[in-house]
C-alpha positions, -999 to 999 in steps of 0.1 A, spaced: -252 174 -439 -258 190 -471 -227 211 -479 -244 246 -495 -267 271 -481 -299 260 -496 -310 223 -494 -316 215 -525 -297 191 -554 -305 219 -576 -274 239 -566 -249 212 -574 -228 220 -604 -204 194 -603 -191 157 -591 -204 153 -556 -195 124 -530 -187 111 -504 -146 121 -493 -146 154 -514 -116 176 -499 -100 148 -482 -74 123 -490 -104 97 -500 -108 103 -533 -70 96 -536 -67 67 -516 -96 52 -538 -77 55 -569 -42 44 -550 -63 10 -540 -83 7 -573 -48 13 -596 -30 -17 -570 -60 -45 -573 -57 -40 -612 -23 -44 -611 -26 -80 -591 -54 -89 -613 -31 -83 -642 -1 -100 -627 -21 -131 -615 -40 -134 -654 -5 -130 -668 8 -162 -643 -20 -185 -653 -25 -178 -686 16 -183 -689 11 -217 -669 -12 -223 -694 4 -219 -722 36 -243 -708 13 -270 -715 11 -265 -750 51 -260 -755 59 -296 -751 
């Protein structure tokens, strides 16, 4: 359902998507920031595994 009077894209002035005015938008973000935190703390384990190798 289109969320203004007139149904037309031409009365959008902003961001629009799905989750506006609900906690979505939030929860996105929370989830996004955590699974580039893991990616970070996995890349920093390997590469650091990695690098062992080369200290001997």
């Amino acid at each position: 359902m289109f969320p203004y009077e007139e149904a037309s894209w031409s009365v959008v002035d902003g961001a629009m998507f799905m989750g506006w005015g609900s906690a979505l938008p939030g929860g996105a973000t929370l989830v996004a920031g955590l699974l580039c935190v893991l990616v970070l703390v996995y890349g920093q384990r390997s590469e650091a595994q990695k690098a062992k190798r080369f200290d001997k």
